[in-house]
Each structure stands twice: as C-alpha cells, then as structure tokens.
C-alpha positions as CSV (number, residue, x, y, z in Angstrom):
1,X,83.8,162.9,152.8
2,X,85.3,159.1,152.5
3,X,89.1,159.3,153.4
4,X,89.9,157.7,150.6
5,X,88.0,160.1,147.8
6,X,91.9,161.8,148.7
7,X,93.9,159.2,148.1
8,X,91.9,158.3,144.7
9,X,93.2,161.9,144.1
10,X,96.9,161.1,144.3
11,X,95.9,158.0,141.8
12,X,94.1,160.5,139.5
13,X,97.6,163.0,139.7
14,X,99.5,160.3,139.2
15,X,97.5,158.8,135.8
16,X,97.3,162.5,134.3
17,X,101.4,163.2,134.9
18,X,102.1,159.6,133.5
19,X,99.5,160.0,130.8
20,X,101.0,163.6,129.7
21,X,104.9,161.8,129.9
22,X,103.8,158.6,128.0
23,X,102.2,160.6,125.2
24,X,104.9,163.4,125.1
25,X,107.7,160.6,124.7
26,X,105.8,158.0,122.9
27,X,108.4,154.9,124.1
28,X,105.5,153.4,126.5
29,X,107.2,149.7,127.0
30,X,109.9,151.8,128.2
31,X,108.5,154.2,130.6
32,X,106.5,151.6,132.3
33,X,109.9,149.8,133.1
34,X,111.1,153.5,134.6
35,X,108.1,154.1,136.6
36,X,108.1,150.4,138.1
37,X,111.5,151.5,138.9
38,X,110.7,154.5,140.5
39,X,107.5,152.8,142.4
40,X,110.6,150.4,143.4
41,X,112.6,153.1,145.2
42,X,109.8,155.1,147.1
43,X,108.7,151.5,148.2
44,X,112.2,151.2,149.7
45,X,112.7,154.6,151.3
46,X,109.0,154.1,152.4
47,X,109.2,150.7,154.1
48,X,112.7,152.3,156.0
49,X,110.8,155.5,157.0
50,X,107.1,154.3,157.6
51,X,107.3,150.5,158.3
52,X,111.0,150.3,160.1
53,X,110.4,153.8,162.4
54,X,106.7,154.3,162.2
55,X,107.1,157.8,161.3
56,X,103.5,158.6,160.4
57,X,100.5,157.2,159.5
58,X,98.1,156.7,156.6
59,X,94.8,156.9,157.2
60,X,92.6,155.5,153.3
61,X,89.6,154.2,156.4
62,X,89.8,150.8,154.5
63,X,90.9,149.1,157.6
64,X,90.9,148.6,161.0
65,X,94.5,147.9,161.5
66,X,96.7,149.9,161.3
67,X,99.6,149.0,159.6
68,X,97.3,147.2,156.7
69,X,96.0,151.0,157.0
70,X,99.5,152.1,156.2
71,X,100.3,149.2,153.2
72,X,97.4,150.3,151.2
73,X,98.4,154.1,152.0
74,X,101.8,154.0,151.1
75,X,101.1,151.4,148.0
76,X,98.6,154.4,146.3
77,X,100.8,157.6,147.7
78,X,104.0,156.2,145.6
79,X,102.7,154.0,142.8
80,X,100.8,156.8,141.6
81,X,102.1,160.4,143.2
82,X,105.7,159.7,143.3
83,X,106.5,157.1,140.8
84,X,104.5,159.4,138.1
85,X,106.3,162.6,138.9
86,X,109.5,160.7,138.9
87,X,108.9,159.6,135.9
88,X,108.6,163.1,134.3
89,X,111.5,164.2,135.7
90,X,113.8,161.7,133.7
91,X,112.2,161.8,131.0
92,X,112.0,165.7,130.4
93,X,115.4,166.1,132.8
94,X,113.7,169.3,134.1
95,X,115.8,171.8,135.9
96,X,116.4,171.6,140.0
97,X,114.4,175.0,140.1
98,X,111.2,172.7,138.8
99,X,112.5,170.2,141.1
100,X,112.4,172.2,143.8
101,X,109.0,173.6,143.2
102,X,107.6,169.8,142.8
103,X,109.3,169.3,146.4
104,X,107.4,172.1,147.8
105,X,104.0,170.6,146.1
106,X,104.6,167.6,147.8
107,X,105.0,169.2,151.2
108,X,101.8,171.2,150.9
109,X,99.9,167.9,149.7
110,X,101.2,166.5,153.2
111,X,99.9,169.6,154.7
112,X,96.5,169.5,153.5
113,X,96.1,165.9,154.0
114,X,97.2,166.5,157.4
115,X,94.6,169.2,158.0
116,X,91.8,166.9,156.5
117,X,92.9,164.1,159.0
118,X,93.5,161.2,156.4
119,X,97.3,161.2,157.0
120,X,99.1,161.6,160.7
121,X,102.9,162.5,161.5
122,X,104.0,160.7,164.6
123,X,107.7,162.2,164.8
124,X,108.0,163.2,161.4
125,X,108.5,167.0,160.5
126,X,107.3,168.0,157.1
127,X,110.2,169.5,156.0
128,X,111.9,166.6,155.7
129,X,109.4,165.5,153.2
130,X,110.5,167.7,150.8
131,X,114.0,167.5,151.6
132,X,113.8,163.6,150.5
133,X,111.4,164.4,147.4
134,X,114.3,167.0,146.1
135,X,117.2,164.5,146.8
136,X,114.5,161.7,145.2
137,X,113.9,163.5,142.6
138,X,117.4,164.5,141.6
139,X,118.7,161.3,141.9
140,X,116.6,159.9,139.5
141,X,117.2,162.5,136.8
142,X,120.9,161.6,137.1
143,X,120.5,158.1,137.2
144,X,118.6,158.3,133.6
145,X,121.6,160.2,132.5
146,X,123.7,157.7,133.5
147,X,121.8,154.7,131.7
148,X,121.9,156.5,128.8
149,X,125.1,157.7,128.7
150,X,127.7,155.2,130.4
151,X,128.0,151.8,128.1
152,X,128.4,149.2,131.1
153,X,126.1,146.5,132.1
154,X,125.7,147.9,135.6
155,X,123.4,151.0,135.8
156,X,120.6,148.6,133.2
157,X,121.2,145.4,135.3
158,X,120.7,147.6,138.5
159,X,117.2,148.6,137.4
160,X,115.9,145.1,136.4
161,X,117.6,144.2,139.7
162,X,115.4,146.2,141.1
163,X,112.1,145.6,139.0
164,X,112.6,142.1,140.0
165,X,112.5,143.2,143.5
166,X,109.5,144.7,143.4
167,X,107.4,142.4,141.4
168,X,108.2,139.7,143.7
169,X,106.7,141.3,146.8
170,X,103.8,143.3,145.4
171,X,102.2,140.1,144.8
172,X,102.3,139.4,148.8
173,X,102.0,142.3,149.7
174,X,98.5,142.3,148.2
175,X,98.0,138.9,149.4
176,X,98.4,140.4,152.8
177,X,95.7,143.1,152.3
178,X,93.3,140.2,151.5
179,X,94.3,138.2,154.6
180,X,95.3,135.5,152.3
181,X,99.2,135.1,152.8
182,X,101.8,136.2,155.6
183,X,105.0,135.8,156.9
184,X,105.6,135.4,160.4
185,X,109.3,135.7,161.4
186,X,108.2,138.2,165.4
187,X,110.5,140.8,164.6
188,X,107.4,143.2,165.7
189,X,104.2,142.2,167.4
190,X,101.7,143.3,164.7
191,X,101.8,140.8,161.8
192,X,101.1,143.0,159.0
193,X,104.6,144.9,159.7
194,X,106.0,141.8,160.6
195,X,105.4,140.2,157.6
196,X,106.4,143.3,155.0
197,X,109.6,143.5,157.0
198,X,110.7,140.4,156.7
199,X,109.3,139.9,152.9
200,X,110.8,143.2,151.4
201,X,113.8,143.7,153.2
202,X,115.4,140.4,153.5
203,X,113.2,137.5,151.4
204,X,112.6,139.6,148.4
205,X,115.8,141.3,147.8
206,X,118.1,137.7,147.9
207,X,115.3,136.4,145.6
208,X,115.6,139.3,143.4
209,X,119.7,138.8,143.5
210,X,119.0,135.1,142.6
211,X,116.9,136.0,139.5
212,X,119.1,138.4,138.1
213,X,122.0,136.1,138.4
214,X,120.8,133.3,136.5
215,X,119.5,135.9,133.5
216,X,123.0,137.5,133.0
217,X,125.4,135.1,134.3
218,X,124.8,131.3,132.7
219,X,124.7,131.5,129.1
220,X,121.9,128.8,128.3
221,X,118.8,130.2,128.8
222,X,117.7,126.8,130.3
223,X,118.9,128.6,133.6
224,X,116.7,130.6,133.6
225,X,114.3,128.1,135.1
226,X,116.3,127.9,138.1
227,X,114.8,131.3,140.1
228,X,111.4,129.3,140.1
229,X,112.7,126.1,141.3
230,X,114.7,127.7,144.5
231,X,111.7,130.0,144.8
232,X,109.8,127.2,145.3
233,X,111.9,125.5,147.0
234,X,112.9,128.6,149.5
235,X,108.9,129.0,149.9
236,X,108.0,125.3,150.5
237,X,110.9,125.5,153.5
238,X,108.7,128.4,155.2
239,X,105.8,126.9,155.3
240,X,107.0,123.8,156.6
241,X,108.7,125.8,159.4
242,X,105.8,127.8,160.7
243,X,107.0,131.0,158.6
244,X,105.1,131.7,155.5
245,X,101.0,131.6,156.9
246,X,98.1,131.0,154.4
247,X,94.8,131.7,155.3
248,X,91.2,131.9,153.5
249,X,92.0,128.3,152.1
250,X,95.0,129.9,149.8
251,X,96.7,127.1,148.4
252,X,100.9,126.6,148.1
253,X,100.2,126.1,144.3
254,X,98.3,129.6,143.9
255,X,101.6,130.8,144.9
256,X,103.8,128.7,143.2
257,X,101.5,130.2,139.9
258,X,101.9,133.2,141.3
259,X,105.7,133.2,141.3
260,X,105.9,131.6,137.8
261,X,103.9,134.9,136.0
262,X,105.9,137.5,138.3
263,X,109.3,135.4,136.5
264,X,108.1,135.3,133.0
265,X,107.1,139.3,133.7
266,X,110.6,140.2,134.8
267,X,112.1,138.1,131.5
268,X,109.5,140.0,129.3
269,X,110.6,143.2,130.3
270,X,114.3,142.8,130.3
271,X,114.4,141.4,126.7
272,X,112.2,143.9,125.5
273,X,112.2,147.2,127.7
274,X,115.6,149.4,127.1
275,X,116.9,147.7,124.5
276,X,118.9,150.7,123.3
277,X,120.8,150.4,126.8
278,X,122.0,146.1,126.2
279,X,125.7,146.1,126.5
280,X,126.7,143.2,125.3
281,X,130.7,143.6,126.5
282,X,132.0,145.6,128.6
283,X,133.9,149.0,126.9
C-alpha cells in the first residue's frame, strides 16, 4: 500500500469532523475563519517541534527529500486531523473527559502510523503527543470562550493576526513543494528547512504584524493598500540580495499577484467572518 492512501485518511477524518461541525452549527463563513485559525497554531507548534528540532519524520513517499517529505506531511496531518477536531471542540465546548479521549486517539493514530512505517520518531516519545493535543485542545476551547465573552478588540484582532499569518506563507510554502520559490537565508544546510524557517518564523509573522496594523490602526481605508506596497517592496529587496530564489521560470509578478489575492482574502474575512465579535470601542 502507497504511503500516502494513510495520510489521504487523516484528510478524509478531517472533512467528515468539519463536515458534521459545519452542518451541526450552520455559521460556515465563520467556522472556516476558526479552523484556518486552528490550522494556524498546529502549523506553529509544528514548525517549533518538527522543523526547529527534527523530532520525527513524515514519511507521504511523494518525495525524495526529506524535509519537502515532512512539509507536505505536516501540511495534511494538521489542516485536516487537527484543525478539524479543533474545530469541534470550540464549537460544541465538549468536556476535558472527551478531550482527553481525542488525546488518546491521536496517540494511537501515531502508533499505528508508526507501525505501518509512514511516520518515524527521531527523539520524540509519543506520550508527549497527547500531552500537547490535550493542552491544544483545551486551549482552544477557552480561547472561543474568551471571543465570545470578553468585549475587547484583542482576542478577535489576535485571530485575524494570525489568519494573516498563515495565509501569507501557505502560498510559499506550496511554491516550495513545486520547486518554484525559496528563501535562502543558511540557517540549516537543507534548503527546504531553511527556507520555511526563515519564511514562517521571522518574514511572515512581521508581515502579518504589518497588515493587521494598517486594517485597525489608520482610519482611511486607503491604508489599506500599504501591506502590498511594503510587501512588495520587502520581497523585491530579497531577491535583489540573493535571498528569495525562483526557479522553473517563476516570475516576481506571479508573486506580487500572489500577495495581492492572499491581502484582499485576509480583508474579506475580517469584514465579514465574526462580525458578532467587532468591538468598535473599547468597554
């Protein structure tokens, strides 16, 4: 059996829990915001755990490398898997017995994808897997209670913070998969790591600071325009100095499009996603 027929199983978990929440609470515009949230946050506690101390290994047999192994792992495990489940947690605030019992679930699907040989642990016990799944899991069923019950900006312009995060590097990070785009900045010999450290810890999250700023701070909406031009700007500098790479005859201005549809995406979903959470002033 193909190595990845198991991962396409975490994809089809993940569309039946995310199917049975969406239909359950109806509010779909909003849920996707939640779960891109959610994707967010695994990404981050991922990229620490698998990309920062190469704790284990995903194995999809898509690649040779083994770190573009790992991206395309760790992009299926928690946009589907993790951010789904998540997702159900908030919305149906289920009890930390049921979280628990999701935690032990996700340790025994490490387990048997361990024992088929599609996933490898270098120093990482599985335990710990469902210790982080239950602390995971737990924190975001209190962060939903705090959007919905503290009236301040904060905890709503923390999650578009984050959104915009994370549409601003899956778009290179799939680039990357495709050989098409890199950043090269030798932190670590292979480029792959390499270039999703440097993208999503450091190049991503200012940009994602930057775009947040100008759509709550400036009151003419004519800022707004501004995250694009120093995007541009920011991405134009590191290919002039050897940093950003394209390859396969990508072109800057595929990427400056690119950047331009991930911006109007963010806007879209913070004027119309959680509306009911907007605080206007601060109480």
């Amino acid at each position: 059996m193909s190595n990845i027929i198991w991962y396409y199983g975490l994809i089809a978990i993940g569309v039946i829990v995310a199917g049975y929440t969406m239909y359950r609470k109806r509010n779909v515009v909003d849920l996707f915001t939640y779960f891109l949230f959610t994707t967010a946050w695994t990404w981050v506690g991922e990229a620490v755990v698998l990309f920062v101390f190469n704790a284990y290994a995903y194995k999809p047999g898509l690649y040779s490398d083994p770190f573009k192994e790992n991206i395309i792992g760790h992009i299926i495990a928690n946009s589907s898997y993790w951010a789904a489940t998540a997702i159900f947690v908030m919305s149906f605030q289920v009890s930390y017995l049921w979280i628990g019992l999701i935690s032990i679930l996700y340790m025994l699907t490490e387990v048997l994808f361990l024992k088929v040989g599609v996933y490898s642990q270098h120093w990482w016990p599985t335990y710990v897997t469902g210790i982080i799944a239950f602390v995971f899991m737990a924190a975001m069923r209190k962060w939903y209670v705090i959007l919905h019950q503290t009236r301040r900006k904060f905890p709503r312009n923390f999650v578009f913070w984050t959104i915009a995060w994370i549409i601003l590097q899956t778009p290179t990070s799939v680039l990357m998969l495709f050989d098409k785009l890199f950043f090269r900045v030798h932190w670590v010999e292979n480029l792959y790591r390499d270039s999703t450290l440097f993208s999503g810890f450091l190049y991503h999250v200012i940009a994602a600071f930057i775009v947040i700023f100008f759509i709550y701070v400036p009151k003419n909406n004519f800022w707004k325009i501004a995250p694009l031009i120093i995007l541009v700007i920011s991405d134009a500098i590191l290919l002039e100095t050897g940093i950003l790479l394209f390859s396969s005859d990508w072109k800057f201005v595929y990427l400056i499009c690119i950047r331009a549809a991930s911006l109007l995406f963010i806007y879209a979903l913070e004027r119309f996603t959680l509306i009911q959470l907007r605080v206007e002033k601060p109480t």
